[in-house]
N, C-alpha and C positions, 0 to 999 in steps of 0.2 A: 312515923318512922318505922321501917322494918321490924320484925318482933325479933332480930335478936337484940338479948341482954348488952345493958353500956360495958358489964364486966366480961364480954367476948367481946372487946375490940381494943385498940388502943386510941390514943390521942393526936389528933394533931393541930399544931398550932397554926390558928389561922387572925393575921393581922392584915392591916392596912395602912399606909403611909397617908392615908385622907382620913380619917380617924382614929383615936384610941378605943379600947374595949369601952362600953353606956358614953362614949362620945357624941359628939352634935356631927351628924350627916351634911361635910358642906354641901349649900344650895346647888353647887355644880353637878349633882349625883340626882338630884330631886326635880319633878314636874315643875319647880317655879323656875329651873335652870336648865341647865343642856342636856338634862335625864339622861346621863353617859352612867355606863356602871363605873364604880370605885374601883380601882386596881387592888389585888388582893395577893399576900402572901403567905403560901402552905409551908410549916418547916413539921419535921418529925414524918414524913413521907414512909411507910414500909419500903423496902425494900423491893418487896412481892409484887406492888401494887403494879397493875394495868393503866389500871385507869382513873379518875377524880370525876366525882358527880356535884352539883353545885344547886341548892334549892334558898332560895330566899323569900320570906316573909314575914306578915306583920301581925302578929297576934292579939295585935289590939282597935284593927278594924272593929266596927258597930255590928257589924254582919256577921261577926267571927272573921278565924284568920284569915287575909285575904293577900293570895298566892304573887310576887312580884318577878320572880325568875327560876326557870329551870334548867339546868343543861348536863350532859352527862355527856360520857366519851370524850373527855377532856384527856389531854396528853399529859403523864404524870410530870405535871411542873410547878417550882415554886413557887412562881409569878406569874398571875392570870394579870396582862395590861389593862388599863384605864378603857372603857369602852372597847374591850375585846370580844368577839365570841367566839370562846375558847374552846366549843365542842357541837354536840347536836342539840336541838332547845325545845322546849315544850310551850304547849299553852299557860298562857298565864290568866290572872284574873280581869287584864282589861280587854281580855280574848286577841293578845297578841301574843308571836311568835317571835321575844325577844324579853330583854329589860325593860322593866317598869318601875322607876326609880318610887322613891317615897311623895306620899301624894296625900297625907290624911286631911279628912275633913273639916278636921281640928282639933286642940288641942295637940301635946307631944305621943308621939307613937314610939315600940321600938321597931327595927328591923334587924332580925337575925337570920346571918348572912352561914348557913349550915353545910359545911364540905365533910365529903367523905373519897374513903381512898378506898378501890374497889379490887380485887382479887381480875378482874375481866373486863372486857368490853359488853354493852351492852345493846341487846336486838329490837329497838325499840324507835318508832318512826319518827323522824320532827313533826311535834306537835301534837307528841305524847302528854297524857295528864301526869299529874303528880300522885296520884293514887298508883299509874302505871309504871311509875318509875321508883316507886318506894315498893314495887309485888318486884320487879326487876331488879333490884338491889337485894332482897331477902338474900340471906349466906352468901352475899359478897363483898359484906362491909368489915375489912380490916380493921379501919381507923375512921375516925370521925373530930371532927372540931367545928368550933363556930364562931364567930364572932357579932358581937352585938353593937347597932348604933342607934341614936334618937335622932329624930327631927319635927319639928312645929312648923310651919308654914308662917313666912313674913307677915 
């Protein structure tokens, strides 16, 4: 995450109508299903804000955390739809240029689904890394929230 401090920014809440918070990820979001993203909703929004950036991953990959989606330049809204792409997107860890739903190898993983509300728009190509997108976010993160869900494979 950018180096600034959590106590330089505020909060924003970020839920989902397809999971509660340490909820079970339905199979419709996930590799064994239509690996569609889960619709998502930002409330506490600044004011200020430009724009919403959006990184999702799994910190409990074997390899370490391993990267599921990126996207930024999102249109400051409260509702990102069920399999939208709501901005520009990055590479991700299965070297694609979109959602990668939850996929573990086994056992339960989480995935936290990490929004941020940003001061600006940002200059960064589709199919930017997430290292370039967290140097592009440094002193433009207002607000930040997250939400977290699990899922195990049938």
């Amino acid at each position: 995450m950018p180096r600034q401090t959590v106590a330089a920014y505020g909060i924003l809440d970020v839920s989902s109508e397809a999971f509660t918070q340490n909820g079970t990820i339905p199979v419709r979001y996930a590799c064994d299903g239509d690996d569609v993203s889960p619709p998502l909703t930002i409330n506490k929004i600044p004011a200020q804000a430009k724009s919403l950036a959006l990184i999702v991953e799994d910190p409990d990959a074997p390899g370490g955390t391993w990267l599921h989606w990126l996207a930024w330049n999102i249109p400051v809204v409260k509702q990102i739809g069920e399999n939208e792409v709501p901005g520009d997107q990055g590479m991700n860890d299965f070297g694609k240029i979109s959602y990668g739903g939850p996929c573990p190898p086994s056992g339960t993983h989480r995935y936290i689904f990490k929004v941020y509300a940003l001061d600006d728009l940002l200059d960064l190509t589709e199919g930017s890394s997430k290292a370039e997108l967290e140097t592009a976010m440094q002193n433009h993160i207002l607000a930040h929230g997250q939400l977290t869900g699990v899922y195990k494979r049938p």
